[in-house]
C-alpha positions as CSV (number, residue, x, y, z in Angstrom):
1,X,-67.9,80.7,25.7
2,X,-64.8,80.2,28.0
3,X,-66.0,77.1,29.0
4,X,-66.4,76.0,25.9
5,X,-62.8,77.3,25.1
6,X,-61.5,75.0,27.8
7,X,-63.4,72.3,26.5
8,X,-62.2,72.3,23.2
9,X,-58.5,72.6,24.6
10,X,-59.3,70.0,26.8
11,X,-60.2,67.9,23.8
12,X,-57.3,69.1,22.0
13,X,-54.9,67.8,24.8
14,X,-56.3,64.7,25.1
15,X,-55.8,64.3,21.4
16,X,-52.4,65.5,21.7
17,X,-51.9,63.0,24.7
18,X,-53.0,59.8,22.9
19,X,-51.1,61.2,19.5
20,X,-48.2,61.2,21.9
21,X,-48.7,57.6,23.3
22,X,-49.2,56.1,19.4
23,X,-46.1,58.1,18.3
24,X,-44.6,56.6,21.7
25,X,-45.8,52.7,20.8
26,X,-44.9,53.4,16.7
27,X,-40.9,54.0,18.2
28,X,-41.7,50.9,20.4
29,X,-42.5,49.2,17.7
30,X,-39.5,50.4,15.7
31,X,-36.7,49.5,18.4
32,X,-38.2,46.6,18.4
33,X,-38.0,45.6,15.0
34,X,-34.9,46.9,14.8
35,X,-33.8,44.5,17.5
36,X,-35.2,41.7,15.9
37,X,-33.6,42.8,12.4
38,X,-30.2,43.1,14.3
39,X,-31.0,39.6,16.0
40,X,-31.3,38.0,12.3
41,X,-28.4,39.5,10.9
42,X,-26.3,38.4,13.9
43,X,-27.6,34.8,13.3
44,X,-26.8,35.2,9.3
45,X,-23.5,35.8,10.6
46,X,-23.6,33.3,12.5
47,X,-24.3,30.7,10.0
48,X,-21.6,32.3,7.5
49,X,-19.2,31.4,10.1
50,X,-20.2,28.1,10.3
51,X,-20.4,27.5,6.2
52,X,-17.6,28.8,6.2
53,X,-15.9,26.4,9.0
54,X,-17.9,23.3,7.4
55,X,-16.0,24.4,4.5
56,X,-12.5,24.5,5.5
57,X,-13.3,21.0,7.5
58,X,-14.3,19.6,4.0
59,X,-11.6,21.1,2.0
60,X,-9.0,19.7,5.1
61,X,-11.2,15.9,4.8
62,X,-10.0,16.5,0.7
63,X,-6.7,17.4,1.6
64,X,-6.2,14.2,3.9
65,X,-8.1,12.0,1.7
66,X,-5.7,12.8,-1.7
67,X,-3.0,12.4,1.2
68,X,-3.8,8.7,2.1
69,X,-4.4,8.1,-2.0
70,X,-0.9,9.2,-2.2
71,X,0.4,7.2,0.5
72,X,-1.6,4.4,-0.7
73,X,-0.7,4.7,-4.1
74,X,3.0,4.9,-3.6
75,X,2.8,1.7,-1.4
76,X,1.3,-0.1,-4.5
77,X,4.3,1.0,-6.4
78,X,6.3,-0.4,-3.8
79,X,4.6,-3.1,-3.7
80,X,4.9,-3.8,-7.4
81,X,8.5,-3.2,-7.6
82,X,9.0,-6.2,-4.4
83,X,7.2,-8.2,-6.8
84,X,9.1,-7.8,-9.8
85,X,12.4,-8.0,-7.7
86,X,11.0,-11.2,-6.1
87,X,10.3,-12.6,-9.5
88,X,13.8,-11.7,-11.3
89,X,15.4,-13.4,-7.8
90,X,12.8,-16.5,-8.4
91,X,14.1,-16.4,-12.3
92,X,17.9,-16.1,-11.0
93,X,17.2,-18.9,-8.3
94,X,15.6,-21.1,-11.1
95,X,18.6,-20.4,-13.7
96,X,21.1,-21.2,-10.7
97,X,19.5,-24.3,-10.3
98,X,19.2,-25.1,-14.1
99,X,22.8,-24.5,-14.3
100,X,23.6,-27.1,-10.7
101,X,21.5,-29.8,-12.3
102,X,23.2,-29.3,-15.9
103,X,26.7,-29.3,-13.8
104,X,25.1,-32.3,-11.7
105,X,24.7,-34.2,-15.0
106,X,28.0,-33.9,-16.4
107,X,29.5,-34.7,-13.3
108,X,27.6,-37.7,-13.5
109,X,28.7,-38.2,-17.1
110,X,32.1,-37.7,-16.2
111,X,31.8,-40.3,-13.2
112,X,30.3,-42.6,-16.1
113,X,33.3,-42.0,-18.3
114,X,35.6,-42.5,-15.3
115,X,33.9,-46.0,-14.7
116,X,34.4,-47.1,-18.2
117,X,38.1,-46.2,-18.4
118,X,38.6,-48.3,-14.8
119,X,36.7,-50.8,-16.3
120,X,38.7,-50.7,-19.8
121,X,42.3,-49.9,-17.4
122,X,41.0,-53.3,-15.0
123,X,40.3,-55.8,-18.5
124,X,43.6,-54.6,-20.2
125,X,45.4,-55.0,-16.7
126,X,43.4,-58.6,-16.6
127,X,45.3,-59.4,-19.8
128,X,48.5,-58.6,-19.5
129,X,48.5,-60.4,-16.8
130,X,47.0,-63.3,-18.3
131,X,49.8,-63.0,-21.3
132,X,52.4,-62.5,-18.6
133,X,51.3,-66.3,-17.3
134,X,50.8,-68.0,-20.5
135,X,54.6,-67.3,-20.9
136,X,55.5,-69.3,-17.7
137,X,56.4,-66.0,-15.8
138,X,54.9,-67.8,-12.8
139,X,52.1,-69.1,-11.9
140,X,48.7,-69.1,-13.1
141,X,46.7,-65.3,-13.2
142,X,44.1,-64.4,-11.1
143,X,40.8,-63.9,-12.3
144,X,40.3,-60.1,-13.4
145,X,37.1,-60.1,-10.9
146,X,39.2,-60.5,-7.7
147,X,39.9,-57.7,-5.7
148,X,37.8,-54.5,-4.2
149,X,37.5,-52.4,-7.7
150,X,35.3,-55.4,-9.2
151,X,32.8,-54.0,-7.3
152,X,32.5,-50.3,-8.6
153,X,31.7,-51.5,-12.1
């Protein structure tokens, strides 16, 4: 009977051994998932950080791209407004010269206009010199085409 007392508690400790080792491999088993659960959320972290710094790289490539739109769309303006002040000075340098050939040409008219009165001034000095000689002044009157003004007319 008393061996079959220690038998049985024997058994029992055996039993209560291996319960031991599975509960000691379940908390094993635990820790280690716990690890590896800790382990993913540090990585989720991880990758939030770097969404996050993609983000704020994109949003700073936005910021710099509007920036150079700016820039290049203020440049057009400038570049638009050189234009129109390079066409007004074109317009101005055109009217200036309008107004040197229209000042050219009566110049011109008024050298014509000269001519003709030398001319007239020359014929009516021609014949009162002619008149002067059909009196018997003295001699005979020189021909009106003598003389270096023949040649302007």
């Amino acid at each position: 009977m008393e061996r079959q007392s220690f038998r049985v508690e024997r058994q029992s400790f055996r039993v209560e051994r291996e319960s031991l080792r599975v509960e000691r491999e379940s908390l094993r088993v635990e820790r280690e998932s716990l690890r590896v659960e800790r382990e993913s959320l540090r990585v989720e972290r991880e990758s939030l950080r770097v969404e996050r710094e993609s983000l704020r790289v994109e949003r700073e490539s936005f910021r710099v791209e509007r920036e150079s739109f700016r820039v290049e769309r203020q440049s057009f303006r400038v570049e638009r407004e050189s234009f129109r002040v390079e066409r007004q000075s074109f317009r101005v340098e055109r009217e200036s010269f309008r107004v040197e050939r229209q000042s050219f040409r009566v110049e011109r008219e008024s050298f014509r206009a000269e001519r003709v009165s030398f001319r007239v001034e020359r014929e009516s000095f021609g014949v009162e010199r002619g008149s002067k000689g059909a009196s018997g002044a003295g001699g005979s009157p020189r021909p009106a085409r003598s003389g270096p003004c023949s040649r302007i007319g």
